[in-house]
C-alpha positions in Angstrom: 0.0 0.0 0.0 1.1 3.8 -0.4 1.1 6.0 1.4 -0.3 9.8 0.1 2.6 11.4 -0.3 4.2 8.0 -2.4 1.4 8.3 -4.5 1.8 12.1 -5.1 5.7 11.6 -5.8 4.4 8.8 -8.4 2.2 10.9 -9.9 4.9 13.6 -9.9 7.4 11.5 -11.8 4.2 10.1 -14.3 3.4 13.6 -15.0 7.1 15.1 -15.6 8.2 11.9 -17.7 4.3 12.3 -20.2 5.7 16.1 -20.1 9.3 15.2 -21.4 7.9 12.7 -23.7 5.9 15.2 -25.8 8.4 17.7 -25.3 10.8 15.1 -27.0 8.4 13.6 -29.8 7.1 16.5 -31.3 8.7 19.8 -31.8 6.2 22.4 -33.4 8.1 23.5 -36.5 6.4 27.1 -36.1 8.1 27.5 -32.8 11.6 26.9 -33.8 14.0 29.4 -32.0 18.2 29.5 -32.4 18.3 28.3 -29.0 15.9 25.5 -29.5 18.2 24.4 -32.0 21.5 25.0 -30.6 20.1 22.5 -27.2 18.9 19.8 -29.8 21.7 19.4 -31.4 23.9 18.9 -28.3 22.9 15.6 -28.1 22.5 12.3 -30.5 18.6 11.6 -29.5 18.0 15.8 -30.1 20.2 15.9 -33.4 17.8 12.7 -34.3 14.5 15.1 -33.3 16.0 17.4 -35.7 16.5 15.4 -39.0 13.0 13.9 -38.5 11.5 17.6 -37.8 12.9 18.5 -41.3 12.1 15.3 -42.6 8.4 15.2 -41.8 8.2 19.5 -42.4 11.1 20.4 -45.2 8.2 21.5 -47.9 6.9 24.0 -45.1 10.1 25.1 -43.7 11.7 25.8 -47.0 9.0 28.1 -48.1 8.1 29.8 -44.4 11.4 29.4 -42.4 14.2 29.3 -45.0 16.7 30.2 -42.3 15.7 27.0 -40.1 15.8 24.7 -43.8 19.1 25.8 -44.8 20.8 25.8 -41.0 19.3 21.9 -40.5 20.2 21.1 -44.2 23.7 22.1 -42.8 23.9 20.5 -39.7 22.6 17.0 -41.4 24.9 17.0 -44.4 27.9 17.5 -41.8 26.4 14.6 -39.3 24.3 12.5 -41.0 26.0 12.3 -45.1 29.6 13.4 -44.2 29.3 16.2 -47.0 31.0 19.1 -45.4 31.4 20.4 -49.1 27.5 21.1 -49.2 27.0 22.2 -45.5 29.2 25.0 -46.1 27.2 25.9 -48.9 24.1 25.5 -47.0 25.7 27.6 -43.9 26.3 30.6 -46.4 23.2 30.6 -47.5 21.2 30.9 -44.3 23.7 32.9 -43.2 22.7 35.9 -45.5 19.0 34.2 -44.4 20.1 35.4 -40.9 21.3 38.7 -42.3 17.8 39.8 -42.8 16.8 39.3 -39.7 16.5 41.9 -36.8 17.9 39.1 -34.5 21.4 38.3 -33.6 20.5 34.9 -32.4 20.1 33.4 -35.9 23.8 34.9 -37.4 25.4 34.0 -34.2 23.9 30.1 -34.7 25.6 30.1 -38.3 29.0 31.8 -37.7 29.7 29.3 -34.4 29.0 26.2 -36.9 30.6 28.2 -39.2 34.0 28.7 -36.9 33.5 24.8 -35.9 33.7 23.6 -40.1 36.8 26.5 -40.2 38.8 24.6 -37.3 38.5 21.4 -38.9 40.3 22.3 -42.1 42.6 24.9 -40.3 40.8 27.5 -42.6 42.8 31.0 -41.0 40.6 33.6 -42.9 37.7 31.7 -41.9 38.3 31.2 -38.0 39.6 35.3 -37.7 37.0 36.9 -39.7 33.9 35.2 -38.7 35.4 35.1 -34.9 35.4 38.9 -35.5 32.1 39.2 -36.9 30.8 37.0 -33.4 32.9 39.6 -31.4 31.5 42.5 -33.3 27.7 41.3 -32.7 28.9 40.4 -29.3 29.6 44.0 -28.5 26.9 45.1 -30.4 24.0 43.5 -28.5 25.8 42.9 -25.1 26.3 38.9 -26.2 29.5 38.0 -23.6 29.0 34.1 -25.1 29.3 35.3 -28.7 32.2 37.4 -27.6 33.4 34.0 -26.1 33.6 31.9 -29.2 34.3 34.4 -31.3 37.7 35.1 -29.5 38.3 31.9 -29.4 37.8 31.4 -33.1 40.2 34.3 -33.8 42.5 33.0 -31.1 42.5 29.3 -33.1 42.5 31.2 -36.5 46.0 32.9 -35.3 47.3 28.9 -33.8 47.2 27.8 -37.4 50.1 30.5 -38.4 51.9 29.9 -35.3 51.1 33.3 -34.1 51.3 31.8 -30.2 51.6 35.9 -28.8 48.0 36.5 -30.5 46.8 33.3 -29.3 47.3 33.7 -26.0 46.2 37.0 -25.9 42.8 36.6 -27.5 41.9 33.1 -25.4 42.3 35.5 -22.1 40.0 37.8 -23.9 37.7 35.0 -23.9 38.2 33.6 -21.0 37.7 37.1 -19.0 34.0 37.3 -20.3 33.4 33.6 -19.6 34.4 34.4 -16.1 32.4 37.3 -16.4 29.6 35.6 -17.5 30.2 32.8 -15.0 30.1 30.1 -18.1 31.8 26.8 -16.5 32.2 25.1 -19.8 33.6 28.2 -21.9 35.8 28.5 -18.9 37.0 25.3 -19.2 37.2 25.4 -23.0 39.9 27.9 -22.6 41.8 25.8 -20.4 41.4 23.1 -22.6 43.0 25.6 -25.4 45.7 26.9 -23.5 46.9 23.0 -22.8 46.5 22.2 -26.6 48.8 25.2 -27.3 51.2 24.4 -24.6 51.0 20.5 -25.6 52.5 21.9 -29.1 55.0 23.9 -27.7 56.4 21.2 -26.1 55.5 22.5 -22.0 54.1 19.4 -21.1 53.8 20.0 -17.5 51.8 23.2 -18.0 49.9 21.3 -20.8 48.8 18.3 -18.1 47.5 21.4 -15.3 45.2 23.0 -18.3 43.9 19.3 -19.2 43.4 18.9 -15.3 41.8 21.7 -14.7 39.1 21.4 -17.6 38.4 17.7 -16.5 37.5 19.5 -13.1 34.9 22.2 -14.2 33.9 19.3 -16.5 33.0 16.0 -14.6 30.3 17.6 -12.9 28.3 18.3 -16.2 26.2 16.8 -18.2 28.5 14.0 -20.5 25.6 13.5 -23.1 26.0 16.9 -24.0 28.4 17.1 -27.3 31.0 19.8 -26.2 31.3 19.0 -22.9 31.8 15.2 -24.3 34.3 16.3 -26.9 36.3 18.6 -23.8 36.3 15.2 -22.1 37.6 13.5 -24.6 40.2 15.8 -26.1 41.6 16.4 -22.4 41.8 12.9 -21.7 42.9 12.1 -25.3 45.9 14.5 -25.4 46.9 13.2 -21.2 46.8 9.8 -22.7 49.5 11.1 -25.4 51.8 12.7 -22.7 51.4 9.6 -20.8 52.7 7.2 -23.6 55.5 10.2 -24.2 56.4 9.6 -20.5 56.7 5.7 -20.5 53.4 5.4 -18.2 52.4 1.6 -18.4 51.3 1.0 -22.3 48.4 -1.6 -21.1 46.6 1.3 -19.2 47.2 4.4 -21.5 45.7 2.0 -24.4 42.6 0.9 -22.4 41.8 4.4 -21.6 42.1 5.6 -25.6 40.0 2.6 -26.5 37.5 3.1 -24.0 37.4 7.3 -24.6 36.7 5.4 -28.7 33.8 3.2 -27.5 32.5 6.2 -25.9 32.4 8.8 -28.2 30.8 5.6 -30.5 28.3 5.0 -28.4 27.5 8.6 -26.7 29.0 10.3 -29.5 28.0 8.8 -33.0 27.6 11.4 -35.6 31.0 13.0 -34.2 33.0 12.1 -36.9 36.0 14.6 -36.5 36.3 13.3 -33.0 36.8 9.7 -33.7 38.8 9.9 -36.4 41.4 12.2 -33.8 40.8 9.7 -31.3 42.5 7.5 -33.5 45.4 9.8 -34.5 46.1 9.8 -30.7 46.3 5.7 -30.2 48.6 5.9 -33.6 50.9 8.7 -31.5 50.6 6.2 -28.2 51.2 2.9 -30.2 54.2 4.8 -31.6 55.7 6.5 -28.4 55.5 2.3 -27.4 57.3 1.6 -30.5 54.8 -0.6 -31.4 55.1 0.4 -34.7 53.3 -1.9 -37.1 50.2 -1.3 -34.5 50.5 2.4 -35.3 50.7 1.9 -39.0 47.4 0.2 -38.5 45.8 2.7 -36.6 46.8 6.0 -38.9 45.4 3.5 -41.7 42.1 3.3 -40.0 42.2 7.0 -39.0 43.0 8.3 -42.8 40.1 6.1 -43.9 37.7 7.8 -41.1 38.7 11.0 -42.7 38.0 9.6 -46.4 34.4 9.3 -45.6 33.8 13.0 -45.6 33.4 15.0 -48.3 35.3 17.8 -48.2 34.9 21.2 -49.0 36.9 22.0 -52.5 40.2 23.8 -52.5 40.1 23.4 -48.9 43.1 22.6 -46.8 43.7 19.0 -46.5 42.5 18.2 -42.6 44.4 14.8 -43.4 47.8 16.2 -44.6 49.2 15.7 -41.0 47.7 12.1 -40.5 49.5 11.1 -43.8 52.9 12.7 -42.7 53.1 10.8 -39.7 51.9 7.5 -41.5 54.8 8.1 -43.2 56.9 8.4 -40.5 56.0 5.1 -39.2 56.5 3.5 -41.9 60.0 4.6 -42.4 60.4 3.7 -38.6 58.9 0.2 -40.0 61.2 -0.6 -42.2 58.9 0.5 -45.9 61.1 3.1 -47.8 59.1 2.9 -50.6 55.7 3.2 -49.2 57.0 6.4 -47.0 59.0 7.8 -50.2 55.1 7.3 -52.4 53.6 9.5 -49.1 56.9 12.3 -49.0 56.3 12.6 -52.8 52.4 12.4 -53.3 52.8 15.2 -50.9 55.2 17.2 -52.3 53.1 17.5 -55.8 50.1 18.7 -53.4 52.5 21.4 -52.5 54.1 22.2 -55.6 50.4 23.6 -56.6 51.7 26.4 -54.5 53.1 29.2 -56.2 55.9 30.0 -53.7 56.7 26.4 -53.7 58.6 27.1 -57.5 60.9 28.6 -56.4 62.7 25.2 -55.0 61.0 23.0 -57.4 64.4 22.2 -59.3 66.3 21.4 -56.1 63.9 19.2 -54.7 63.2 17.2 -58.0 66.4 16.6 -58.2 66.6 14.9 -54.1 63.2 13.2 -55.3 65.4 11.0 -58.2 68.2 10.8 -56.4 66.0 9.1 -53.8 64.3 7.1 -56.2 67.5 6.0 -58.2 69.3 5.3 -55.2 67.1 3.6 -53.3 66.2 1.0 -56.6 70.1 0.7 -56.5 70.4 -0.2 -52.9 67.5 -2.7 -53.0 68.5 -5.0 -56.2 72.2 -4.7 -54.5 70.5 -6.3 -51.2 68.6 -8.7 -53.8 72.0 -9.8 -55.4 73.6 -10.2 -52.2 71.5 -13.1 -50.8 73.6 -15.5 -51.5 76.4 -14.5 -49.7 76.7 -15.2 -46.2 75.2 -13.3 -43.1 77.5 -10.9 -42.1 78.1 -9.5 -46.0 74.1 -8.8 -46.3 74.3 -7.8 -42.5 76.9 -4.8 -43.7 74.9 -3.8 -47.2 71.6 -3.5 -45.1 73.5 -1.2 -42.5 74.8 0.9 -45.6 71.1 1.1 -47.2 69.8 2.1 -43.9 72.6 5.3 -43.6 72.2 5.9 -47.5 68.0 6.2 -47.6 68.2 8.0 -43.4 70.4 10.5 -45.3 68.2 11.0 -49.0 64.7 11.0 -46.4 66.4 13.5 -44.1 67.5 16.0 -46.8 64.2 15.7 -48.5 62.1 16.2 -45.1 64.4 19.1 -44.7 64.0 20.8 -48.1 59.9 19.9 -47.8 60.0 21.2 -44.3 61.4 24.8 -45.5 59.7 25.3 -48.6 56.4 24.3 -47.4 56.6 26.6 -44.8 57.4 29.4 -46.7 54.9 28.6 -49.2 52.3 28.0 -46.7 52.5 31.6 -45.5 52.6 33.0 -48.9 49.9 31.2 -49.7 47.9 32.2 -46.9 48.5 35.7 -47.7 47.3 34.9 -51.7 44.2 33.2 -50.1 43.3 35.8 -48.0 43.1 38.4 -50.5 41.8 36.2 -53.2 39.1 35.6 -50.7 39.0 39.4 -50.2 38.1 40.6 -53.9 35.8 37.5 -54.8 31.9 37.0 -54.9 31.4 33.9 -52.7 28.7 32.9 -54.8 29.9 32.7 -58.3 33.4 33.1 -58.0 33.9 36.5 -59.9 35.2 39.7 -58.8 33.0 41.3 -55.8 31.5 44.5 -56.7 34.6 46.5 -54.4 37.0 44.9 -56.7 35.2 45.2 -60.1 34.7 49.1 -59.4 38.1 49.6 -58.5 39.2 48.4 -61.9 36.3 50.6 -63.6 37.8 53.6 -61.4 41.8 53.2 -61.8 42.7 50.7 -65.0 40.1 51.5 -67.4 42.1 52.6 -70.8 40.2 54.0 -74.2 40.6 50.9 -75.9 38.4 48.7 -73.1 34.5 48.3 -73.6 32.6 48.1 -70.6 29.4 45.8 -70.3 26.4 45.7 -68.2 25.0 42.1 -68.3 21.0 41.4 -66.1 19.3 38.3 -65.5 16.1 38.7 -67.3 13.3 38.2 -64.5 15.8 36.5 -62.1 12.9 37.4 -59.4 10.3 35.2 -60.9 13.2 32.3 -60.8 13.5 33.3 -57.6 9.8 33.0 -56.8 9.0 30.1 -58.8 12.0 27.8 -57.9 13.3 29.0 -54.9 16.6 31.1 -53.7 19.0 27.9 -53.9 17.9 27.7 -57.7 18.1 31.0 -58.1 21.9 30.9 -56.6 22.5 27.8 -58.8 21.4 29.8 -61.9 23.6 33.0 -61.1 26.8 30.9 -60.5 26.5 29.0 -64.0 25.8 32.3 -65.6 29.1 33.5 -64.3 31.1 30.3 -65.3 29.4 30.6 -68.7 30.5 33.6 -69.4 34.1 33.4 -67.8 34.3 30.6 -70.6 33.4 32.5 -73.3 35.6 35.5 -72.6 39.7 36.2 -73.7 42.7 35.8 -71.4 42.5 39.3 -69.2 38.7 40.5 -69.8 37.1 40.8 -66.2 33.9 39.7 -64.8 32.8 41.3 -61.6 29.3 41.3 -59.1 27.9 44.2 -59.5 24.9 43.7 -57.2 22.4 41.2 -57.6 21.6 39.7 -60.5 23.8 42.1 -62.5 27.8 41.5 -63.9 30.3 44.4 -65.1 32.0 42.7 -67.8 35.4 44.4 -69.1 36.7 43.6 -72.5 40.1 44.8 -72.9 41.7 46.1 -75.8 39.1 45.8 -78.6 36.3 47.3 -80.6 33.2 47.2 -80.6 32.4 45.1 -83.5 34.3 42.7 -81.5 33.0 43.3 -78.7 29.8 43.0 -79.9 30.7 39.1 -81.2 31.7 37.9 -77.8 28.8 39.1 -76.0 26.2 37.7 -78.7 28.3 34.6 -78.1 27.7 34.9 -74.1 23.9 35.6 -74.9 23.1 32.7 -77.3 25.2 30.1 -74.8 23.3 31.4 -71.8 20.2 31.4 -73.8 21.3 27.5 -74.7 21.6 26.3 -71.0 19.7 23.4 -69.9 18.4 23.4 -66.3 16.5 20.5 -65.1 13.7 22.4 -63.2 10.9 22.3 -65.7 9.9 25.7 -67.5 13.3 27.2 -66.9 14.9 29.3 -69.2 17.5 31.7 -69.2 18.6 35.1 -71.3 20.4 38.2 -70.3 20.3 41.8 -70.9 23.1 44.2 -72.0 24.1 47.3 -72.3 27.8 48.0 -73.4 30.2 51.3 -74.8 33.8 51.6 -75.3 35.4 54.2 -72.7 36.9 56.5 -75.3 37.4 59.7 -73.5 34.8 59.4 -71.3 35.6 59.4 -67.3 34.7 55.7 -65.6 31.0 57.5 -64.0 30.3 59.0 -67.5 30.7 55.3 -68.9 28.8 53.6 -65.8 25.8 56.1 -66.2 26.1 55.2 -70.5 25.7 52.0 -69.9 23.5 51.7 -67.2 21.3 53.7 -70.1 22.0 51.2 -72.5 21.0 48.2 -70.3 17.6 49.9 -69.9 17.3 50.2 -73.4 17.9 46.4 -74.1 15.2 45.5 -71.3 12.7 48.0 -73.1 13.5 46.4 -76.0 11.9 43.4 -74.9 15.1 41.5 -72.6 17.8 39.6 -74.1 19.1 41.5 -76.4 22.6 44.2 -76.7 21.8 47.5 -76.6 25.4 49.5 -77.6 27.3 52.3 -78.6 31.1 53.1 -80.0 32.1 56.6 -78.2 29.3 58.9 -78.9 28.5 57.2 -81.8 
């Protein structure tokens, strides 16, 4: 029997686990908020609430929340298909989604996963400029947790160029307005930090007091929640390391790495990035153990983790390091040739790099000399197995010095160049990034109207190119159509035009195209060219069709405003005319 107040703490618990239930089973796609989102996805049973939300709703989402479609399309590409390539593209688009709105909440959801996708690939312009936009909106609407991450970002974004000063400097500006905001877990994020910065300067003993002192804001939290799972992990992951460094008994440093893996399976399963350096850690332990074939295996496995994402174009390679130290190993292991195929598949990766020319003749030649030597080296050892022990003994002791010496001078010569063009290209990357339209890869409209304002000779014809009524694409197929359409445009018309004619973003739908050094007859060929190809392009949306607009002069005498305002005329003359056609003029003419 129970007694009245058993059965009113029964009826308690009834009540507060039918109240959780529908609170878990249905979310009411009308009343999504950031926040909402941001506490589903901290979890695996809330990240699977939110794939079956925008399974059951995408039709209504995409056409009355398009900033909820695009953010969840984003979050289940990176979780749920491994395709990082399209969840960046999804993450720009409801980014400028967010733009629109009066609410910081919505930009600060996208620029976090935004600064998580940048920390995987080591992206630098990435982590400092949308860190600084976090910061800026932090300050702007009295936000201490966006000023938090955003530090942080910009702190991480300076790590990758080994800027330690800057990093140091903008993690305490992070961690002063976590303290401020008395936020245990961005608290111990920066700890966390700090040790990962210390753990690759080599201060291990400082590294091992940050790891500590995360693990102790952390124990007390919630463990089902991702980041405070992933600080677990990481701390425990990198003590782990030291510990193998150390000589700490192999049998318990390896149960602890393959018990932190069955967790982060089993608690943790759509954290891919976490598993896969889970496994880069037991390769670094197995190796500190000189169990060497053991590591071979496990960098194997961890470069085939990393292999099921798809990654995001031109990127960095997030696997360049894993590869490096599989090659290592198996140097250590005895397979020249396999660790010479690694060194030199590598080295053309970096000889993409423009910097990297400049020793491109130097370290071919160390590549063949490798090569040649180390094919001599191996049929002498073949030749020599007839004779007796201690002959083959001495040949093998001479191929070891000979190939130690050929893989040290090429690690060096890879080790100095790649630096140098790493930084170079950094710098290229940046500003590349800096004068481009995201969307369809042209010139932004800052950089197009600086060549209209400071290069522009006589000889150059300038062009006004529209998307005839883009906004009905727009309203009949939707804004990721409509993006899809503008970007082919772009690349149509890039293939059309000569070595050193521009195409910029103007605004919008509309392109400044500049023609250098020609007439207008000839002009006039290339863009009918561009207008019957665009005209030509097949889309597989039914009832879509394509043609552009134009209006285009030569400069002549004219000053770069005169020739805007011209052919700004002219393009309203073509759409008058009745849209896809060239309206033009030669001078006054």
């Amino acid at each position: 029997k129970f007694s009245v107040l058993s059965k009113a703490l029964i009826f308690m618990i009834l009540f507060i686990f039918l109240i959780t239930y529908v609170t878990i089973c249905e979310i009411d796609p009308a009343g999504l908020t950031p926040e909402l989102l941001k506490s589903l996805q901290e979890t695996d049973s809330g990240t699977d609430q939110l794939m079956q939300l925008l399974k059951d709703n995408e039709d209504y989402l995409k056409e009355s929340k398009p900033f909820y479609y695009y953010y969840l399309k984003a979050i289940k590409a990176i979780r749920l298909d491994l395709d990082y390539s399209t969840a960046s593209s999804y993450l720009s688009v409801a980014l400028e989604e967010a733009k629109s709105s009066a609410y910081p909440d919505e930009q600060l959801l996208i620029l976090g996963s935004i600064v998580e996708l940048s920390s995987f690939y080591g992206d630098i312009s990435g982590l400092i400029d949308t860190g600084s936009a976090m910061v800026e909106i932090g300050r702007r609407h009295n936000r201490p947790d966006a000023i938090v991450q955003g530090a942080y970002g910009i702190a991480w974004g300076h790590y990758f160029i080994f800027d330690d000063q800057m990093v140091v400097e903008y993690l305490e500006i992070g961690a002063a307005k976590a303290l401020e905001a008395n936020d245990s877990l961005q608290i111990a994020n920066f700890h966390f930090l700090l040790g990962t910065l210390q753990f690759s300067q080599k201060l291990l003993g400082d590294s091992i007091k940050n790891y500590n002192s995360a693990l102790e804001l952390l124990n007390s939290m919630d463990k089902s929640n991702y980041r405070v799972h992933s600080l677990i992990t990481r701390s425990k992951g990198f003590l782990a390391v030291i510990d193998s460094s150390r000589g700490k008994p192999k049998e318990d440093v390896l149960e602890r790495l393959d018990q932190l893996i069955s967790d982060t399976i089993n608690t943790a399963k759509y954290n891919k990035e976490l598993l896969i350096s889970l496994h880069g850690w037991k390769a670094e332990a197995y190796r500190n153990y000189r169990m060497i074939p053991e590591a071979i295996k496990s960098y194997e496995d961890c470069i085939e983790l990393g292999k099921q994402i798809k990654h995001i174009q031109n990127g960095i390679d997030p696997l360049q390091h894993l590869r490096l130290q599989l090659a290592d190993v198996y140097y250590e292991n005895g397979d020249y040739q396999k660790s010479a195929k690694i060194y030199v598949e590598q080295s053309a990766v970096w000889n993409d790099y423009s910097a990297y020319k400049n020793s491109e003749t130097s370290i071919a030649k160390v590549k063949g000399l490798a090569e040649q030597q180390m094919n001599e080296r191996l049929e002498l050892v073949n030749r020599l197995k007839s004779l007796d022990e201690e002959k083959i003994l001495a040949q093998k002791k001479a191929l070891s010095v000979s190939i130690i010496l050929i893989v040290a001078l090429i690690i060096c010569i890879l080790g100095i160049s790649f630096e140098y063009a790493r930084i170079n290209s950094l710098k290229r990357t940046i500003y590349i990034q800096s004068i481009t339209d995201e969307l369809t890869q042209a010139y932004n409209r800052r950089k197009i109207m600086e060549v209209m304002g400071n290069e522009l000779k006589e000889s150059y014809v300038v062009a006004l190119v529209d998307v005839d009524d883009f906004k009905l694409i727009n309203d009949k197929h939707g804004h990721t159509v409509g993006d899809i359409v503008l970007a082919k445009i772009v690349e149509t018309i890039k293939s059309i035009l000569r070595d050193g004619d521009m195409v910029g973003r103007y605004g919008g739908e509309e392109f400044l195209v500049i023609l250098k050094n020609t007439d207008i007859k000839v002009a006039k060929t290339i863009m009918e060219k561009i207008h019957k190809s665009v005209e030509e392009l097949k889309w597989p949306q039914e009832g879509l069709r394509t043609t552009i607009s134009t209006g285009m002069m030569r400069k002549c005498s004219l000053s770069s405003d005169e020739l805007f305002q011209k052919v700004d005329q002219l393009l309203y003359e073509a759409k008058s005319s009745g849209k896809n056609c060239i309206a033009y003029k030669d001078c006054t003419s």
